[in-house]
The first five atom37 places (N, CA, C, CB, O) and aatype in JSON, in Angstrom:
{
  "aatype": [20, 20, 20, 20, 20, 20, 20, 20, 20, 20, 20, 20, 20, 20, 20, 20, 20, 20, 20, 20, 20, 20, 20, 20, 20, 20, 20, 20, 20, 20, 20, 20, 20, 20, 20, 20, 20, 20, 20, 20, 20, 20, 20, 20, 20, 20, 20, 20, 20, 20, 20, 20, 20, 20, 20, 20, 20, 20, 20, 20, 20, 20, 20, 20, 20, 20, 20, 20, 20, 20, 20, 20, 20, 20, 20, 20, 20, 20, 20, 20, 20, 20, 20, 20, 20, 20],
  "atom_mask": [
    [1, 1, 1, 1, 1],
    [1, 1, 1, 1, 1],
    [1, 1, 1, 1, 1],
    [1, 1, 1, 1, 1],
    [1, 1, 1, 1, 1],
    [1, 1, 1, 1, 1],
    [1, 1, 1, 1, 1],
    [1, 1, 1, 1, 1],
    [1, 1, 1, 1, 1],
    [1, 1, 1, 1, 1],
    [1, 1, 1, 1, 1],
    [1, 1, 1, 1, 1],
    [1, 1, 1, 1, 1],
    [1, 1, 1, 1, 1],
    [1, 1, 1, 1, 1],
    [1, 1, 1, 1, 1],
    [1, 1, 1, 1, 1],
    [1, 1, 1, 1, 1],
    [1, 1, 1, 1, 1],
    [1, 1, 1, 1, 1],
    [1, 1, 1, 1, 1],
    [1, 1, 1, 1, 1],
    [1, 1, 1, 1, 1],
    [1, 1, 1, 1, 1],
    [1, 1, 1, 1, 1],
    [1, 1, 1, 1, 1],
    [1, 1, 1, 1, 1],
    [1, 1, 1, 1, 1],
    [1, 1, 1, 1, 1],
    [1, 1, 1, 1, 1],
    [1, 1, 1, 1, 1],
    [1, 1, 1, 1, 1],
    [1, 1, 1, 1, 1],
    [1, 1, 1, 1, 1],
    [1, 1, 1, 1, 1],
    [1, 1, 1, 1, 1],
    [1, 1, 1, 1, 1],
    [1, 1, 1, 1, 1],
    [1, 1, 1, 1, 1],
    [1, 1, 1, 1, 1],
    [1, 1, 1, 1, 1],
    [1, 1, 1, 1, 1],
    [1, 1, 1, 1, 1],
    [1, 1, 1, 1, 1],
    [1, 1, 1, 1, 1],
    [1, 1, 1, 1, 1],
    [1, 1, 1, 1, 1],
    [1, 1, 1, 1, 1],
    [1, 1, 1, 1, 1],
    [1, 1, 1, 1, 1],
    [1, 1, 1, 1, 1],
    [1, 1, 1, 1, 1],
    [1, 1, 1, 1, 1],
    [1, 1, 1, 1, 1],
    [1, 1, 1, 1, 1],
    [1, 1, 1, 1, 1],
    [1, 1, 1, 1, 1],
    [1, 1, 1, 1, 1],
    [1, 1, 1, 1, 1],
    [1, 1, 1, 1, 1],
    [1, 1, 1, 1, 1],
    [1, 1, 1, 1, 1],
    [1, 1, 1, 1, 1],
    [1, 1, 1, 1, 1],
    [1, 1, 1, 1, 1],
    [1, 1, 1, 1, 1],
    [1, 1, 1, 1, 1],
    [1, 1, 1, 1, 1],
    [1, 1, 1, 1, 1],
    [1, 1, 1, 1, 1],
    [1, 1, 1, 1, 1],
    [1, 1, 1, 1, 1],
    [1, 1, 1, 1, 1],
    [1, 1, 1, 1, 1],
    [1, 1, 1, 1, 1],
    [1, 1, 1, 1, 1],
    [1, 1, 1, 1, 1],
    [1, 1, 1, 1, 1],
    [1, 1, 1, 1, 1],
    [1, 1, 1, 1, 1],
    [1, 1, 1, 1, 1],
    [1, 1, 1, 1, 1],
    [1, 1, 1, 1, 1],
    [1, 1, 1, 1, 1],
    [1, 1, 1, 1, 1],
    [1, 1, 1, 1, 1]
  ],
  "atom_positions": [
    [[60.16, 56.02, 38.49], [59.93, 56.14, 39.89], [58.53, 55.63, 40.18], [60.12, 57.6, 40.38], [57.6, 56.09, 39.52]],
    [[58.29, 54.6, 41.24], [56.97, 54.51, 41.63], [56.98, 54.76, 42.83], [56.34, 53.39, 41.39], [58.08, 54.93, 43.35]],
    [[55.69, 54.86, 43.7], [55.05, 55.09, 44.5], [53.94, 54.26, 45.24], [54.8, 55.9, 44.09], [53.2, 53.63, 44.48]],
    [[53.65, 54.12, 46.75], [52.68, 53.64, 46.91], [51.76, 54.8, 47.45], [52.9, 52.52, 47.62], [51.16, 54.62, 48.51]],
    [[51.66, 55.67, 46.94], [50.25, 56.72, 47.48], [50.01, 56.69, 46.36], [50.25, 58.32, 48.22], [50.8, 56.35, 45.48]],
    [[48.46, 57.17, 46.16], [47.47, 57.61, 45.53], [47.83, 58.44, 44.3], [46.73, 58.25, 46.41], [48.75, 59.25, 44.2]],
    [[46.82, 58.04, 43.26], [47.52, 59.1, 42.12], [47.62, 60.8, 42.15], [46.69, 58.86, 40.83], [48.26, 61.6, 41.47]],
    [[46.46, 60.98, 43.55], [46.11, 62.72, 43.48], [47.44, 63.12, 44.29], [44.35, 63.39, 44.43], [48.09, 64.09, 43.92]],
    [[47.94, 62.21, 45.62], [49.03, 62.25, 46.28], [50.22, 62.28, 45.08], [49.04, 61.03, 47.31], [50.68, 63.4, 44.83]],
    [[50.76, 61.09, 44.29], [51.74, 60.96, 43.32], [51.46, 62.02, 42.7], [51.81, 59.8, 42.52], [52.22, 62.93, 43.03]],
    [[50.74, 62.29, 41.98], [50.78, 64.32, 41.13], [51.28, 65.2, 41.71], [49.4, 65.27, 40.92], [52.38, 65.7, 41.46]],
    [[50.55, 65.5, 42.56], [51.0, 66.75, 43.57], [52.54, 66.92, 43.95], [50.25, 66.55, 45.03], [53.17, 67.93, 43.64]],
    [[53.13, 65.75, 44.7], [54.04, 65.53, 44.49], [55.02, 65.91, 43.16], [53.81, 64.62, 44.76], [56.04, 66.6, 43.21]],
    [[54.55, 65.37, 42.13], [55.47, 65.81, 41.06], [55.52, 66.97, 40.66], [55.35, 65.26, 40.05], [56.63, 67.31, 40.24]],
    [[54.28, 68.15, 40.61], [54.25, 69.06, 40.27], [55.04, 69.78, 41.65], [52.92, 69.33, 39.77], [56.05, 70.47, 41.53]],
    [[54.7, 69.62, 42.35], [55.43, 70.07, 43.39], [57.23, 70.55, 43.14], [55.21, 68.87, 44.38], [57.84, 71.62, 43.22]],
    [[57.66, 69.04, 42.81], [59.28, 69.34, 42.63], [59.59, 69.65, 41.42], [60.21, 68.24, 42.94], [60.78, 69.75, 41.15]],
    [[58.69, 69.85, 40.5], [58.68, 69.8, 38.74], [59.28, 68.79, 38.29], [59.37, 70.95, 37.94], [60.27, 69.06, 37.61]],
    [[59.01, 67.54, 38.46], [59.03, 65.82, 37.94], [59.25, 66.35, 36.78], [57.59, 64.62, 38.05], [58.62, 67.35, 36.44]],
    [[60.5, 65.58, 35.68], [60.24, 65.68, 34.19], [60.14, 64.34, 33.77], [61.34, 66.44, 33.36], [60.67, 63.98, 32.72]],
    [[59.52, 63.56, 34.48], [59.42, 62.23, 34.4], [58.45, 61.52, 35.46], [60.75, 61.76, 34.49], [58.14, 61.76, 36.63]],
    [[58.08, 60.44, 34.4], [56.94, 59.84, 34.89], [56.97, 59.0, 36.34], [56.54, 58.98, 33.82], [57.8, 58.09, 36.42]],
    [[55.77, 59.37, 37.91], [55.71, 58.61, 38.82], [54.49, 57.69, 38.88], [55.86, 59.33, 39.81], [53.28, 57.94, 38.89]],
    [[55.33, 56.3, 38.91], [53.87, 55.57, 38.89], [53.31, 55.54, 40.21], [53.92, 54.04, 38.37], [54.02, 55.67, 41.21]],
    [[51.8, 55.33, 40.27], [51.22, 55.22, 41.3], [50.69, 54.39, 41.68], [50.7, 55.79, 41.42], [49.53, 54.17, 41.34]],
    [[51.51, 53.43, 42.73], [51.13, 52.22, 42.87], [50.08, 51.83, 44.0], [52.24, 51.57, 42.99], [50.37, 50.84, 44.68]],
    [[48.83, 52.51, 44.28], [48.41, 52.47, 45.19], [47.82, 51.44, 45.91], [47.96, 53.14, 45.07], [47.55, 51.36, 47.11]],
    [[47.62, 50.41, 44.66], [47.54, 48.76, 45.3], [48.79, 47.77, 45.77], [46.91, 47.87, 44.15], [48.62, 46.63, 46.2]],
    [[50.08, 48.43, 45.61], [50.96, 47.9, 46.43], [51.34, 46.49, 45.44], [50.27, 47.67, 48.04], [52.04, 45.59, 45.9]],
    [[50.72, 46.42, 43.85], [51.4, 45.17, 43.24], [52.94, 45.31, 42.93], [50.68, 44.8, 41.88], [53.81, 44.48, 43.18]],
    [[53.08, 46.53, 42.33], [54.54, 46.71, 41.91], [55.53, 46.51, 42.98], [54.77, 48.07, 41.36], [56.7, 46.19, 42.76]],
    [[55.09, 46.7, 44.02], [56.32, 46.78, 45.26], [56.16, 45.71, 45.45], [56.31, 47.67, 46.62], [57.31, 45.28, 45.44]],
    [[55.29, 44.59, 45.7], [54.99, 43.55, 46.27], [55.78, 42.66, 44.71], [53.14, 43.44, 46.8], [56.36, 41.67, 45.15]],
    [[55.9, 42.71, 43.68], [56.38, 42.13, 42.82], [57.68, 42.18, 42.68], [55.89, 42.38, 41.96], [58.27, 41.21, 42.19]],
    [[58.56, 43.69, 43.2], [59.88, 43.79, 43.08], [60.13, 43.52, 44.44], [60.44, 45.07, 42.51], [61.33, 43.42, 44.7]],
    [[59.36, 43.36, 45.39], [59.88, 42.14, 46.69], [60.27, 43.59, 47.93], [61.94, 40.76, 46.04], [60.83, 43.41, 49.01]],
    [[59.98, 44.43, 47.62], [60.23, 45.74, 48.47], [59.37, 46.96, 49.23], [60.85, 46.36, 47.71], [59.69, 48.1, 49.53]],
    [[57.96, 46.11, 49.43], [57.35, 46.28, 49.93], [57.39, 45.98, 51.83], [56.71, 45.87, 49.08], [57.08, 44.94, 52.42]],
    [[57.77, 47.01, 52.28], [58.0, 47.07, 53.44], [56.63, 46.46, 54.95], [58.39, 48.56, 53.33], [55.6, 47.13, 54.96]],
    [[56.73, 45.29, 56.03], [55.93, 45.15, 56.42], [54.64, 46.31, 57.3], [56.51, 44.33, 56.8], [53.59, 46.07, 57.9]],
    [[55.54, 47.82, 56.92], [54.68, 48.91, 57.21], [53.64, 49.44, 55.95], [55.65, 50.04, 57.66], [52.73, 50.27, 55.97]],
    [[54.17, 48.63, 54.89], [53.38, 48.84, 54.08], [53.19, 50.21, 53.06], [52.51, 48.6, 54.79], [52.26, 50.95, 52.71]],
    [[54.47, 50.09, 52.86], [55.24, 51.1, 51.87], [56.47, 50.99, 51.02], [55.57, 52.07, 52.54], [57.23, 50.61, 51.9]],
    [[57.07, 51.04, 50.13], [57.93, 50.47, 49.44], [59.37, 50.87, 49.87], [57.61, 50.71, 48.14], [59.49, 52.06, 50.18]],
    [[60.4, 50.16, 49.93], [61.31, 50.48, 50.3], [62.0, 51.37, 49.1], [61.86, 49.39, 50.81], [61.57, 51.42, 47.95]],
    [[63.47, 52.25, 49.71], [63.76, 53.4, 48.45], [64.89, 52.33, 47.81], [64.51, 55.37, 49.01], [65.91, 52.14, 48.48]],
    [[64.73, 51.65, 46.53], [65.62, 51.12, 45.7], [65.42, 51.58, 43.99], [65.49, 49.58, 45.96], [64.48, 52.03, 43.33]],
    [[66.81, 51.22, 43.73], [66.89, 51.66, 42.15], [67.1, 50.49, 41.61], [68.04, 52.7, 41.64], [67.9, 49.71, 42.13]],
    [[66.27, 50.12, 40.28], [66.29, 49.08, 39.8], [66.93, 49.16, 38.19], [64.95, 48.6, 40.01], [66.08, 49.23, 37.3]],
    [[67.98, 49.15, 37.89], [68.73, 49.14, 36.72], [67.88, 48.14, 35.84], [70.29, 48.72, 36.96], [67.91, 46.99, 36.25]],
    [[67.21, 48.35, 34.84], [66.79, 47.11, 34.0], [67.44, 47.23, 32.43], [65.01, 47.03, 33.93], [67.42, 48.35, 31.91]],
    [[67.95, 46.2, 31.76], [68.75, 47.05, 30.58], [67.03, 46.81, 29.65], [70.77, 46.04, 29.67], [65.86, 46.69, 30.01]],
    [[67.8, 46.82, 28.24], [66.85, 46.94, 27.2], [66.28, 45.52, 26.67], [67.51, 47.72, 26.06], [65.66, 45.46, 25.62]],
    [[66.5, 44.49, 27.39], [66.19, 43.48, 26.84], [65.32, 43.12, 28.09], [67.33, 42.57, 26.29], [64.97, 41.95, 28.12]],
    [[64.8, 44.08, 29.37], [64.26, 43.67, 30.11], [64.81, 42.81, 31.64], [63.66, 43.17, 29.31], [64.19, 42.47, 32.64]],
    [[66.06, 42.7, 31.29], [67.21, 42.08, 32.73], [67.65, 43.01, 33.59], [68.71, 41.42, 32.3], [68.61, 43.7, 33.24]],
    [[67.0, 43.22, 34.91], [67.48, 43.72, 35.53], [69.46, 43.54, 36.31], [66.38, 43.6, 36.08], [70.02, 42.82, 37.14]],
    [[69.81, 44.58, 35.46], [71.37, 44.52, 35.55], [72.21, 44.88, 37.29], [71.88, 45.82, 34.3], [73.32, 44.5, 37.67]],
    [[71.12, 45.79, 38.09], [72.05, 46.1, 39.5], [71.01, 46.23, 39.91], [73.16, 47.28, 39.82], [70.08, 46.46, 39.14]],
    [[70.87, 46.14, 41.02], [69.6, 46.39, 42.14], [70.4, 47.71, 43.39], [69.13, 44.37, 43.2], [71.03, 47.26, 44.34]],
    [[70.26, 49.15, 43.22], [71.24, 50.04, 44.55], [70.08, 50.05, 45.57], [71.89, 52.01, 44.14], [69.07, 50.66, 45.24]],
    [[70.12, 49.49, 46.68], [69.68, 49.26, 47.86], [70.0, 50.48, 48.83], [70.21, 48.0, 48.27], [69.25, 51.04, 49.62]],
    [[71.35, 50.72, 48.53], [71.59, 52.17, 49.32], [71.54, 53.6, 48.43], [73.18, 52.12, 50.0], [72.52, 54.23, 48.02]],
    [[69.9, 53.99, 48.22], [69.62, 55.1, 47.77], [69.58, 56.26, 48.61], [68.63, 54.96, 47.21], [68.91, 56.28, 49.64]],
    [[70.4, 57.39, 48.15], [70.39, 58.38, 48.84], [69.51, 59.78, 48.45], [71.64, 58.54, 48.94], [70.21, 60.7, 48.02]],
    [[68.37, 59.99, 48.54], [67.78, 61.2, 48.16], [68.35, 62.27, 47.68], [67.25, 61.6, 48.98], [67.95, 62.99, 46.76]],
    [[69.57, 62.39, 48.53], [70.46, 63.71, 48.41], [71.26, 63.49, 46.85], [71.76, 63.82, 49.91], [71.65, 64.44, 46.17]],
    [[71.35, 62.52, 46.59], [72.46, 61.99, 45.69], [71.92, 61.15, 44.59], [73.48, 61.15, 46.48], [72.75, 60.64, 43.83]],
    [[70.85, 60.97, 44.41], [70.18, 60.07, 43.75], [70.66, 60.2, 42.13], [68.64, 60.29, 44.05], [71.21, 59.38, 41.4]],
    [[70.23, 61.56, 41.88], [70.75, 62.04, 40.54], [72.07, 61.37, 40.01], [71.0, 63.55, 40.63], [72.2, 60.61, 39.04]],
    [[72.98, 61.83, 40.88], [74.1, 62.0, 40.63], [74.9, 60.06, 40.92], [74.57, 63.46, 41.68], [75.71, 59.71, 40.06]],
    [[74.72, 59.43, 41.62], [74.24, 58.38, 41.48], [73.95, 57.33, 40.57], [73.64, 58.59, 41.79], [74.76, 56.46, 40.26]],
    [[72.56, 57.43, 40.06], [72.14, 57.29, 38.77], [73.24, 57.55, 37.37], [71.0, 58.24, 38.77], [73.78, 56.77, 36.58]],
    [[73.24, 59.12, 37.54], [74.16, 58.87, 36.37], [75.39, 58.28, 36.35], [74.42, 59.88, 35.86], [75.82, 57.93, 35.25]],
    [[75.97, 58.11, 37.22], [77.33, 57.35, 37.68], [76.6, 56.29, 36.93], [77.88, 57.08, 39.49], [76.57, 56.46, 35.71]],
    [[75.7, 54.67, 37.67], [75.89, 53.86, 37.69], [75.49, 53.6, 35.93], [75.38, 53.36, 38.87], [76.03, 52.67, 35.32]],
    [[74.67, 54.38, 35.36], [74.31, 54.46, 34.11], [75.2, 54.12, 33.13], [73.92, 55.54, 33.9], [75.04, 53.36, 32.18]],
    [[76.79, 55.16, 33.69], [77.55, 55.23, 32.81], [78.4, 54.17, 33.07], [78.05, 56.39, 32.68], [79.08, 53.85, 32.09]],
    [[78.55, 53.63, 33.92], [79.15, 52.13, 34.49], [78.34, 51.49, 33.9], [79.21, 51.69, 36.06], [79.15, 50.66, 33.49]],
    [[77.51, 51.19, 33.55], [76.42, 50.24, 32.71], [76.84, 50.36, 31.0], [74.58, 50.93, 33.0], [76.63, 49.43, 30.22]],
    [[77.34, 51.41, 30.67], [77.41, 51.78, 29.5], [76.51, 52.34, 28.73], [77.71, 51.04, 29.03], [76.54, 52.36, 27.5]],
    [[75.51, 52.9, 29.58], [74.21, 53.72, 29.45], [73.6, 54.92, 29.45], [73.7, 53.5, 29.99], [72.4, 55.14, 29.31]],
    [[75.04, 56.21, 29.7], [74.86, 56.95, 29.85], [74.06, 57.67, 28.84], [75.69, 57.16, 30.21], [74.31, 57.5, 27.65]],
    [[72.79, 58.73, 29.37], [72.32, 59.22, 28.53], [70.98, 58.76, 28.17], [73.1, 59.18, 27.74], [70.14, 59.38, 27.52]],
    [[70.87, 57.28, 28.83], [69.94, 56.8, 27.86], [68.61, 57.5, 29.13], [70.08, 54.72, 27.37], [68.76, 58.02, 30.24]],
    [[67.35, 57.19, 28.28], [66.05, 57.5, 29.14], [65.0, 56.49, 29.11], [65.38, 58.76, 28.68], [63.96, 56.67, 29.75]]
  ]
}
């Protein structure tokens, strides 16, 4: 998961929901601006970026749902043939 706020903002945040996983903090806006989803308000749009293990990004889900994200994820994972993996 990345982020474009601040790393003290991105922490808080995680501790907040108890994150068991790492949020990057992109507060210079390269990562979003590199995966092309950097919004002209100047915040990243909410996408999931499937990348397999050789580095190819395999699905791009454009329609992320907060509510559902989890569940989601593991779906498309296991459609990938990935279930499980981290």
């Amino acid at each position: 998961m990345a982020s474009t706020e601040d790393i003290a903002t991105t922490t808080a945040f995680a501790q907040a929901n108890q994150a068991d996983f790492v949020i990057l903090s992109d507060a210079g806006k390269d990562v979003a601006r590199a995966y092309g989803v950097l919004t002209p308000a100047g915040y990243a749009a909410r996408r999931t970026f499937y990348i397999d293990p050789t580095g190819v990004v395999s699905f791009i889900d454009s329609q992320v749902s907060a509510l559902h994200a989890g569940r989601d994820i593991a779906a498309r994972l296991s459609a990938l043939g990935t279930a499980g993996a981290r």
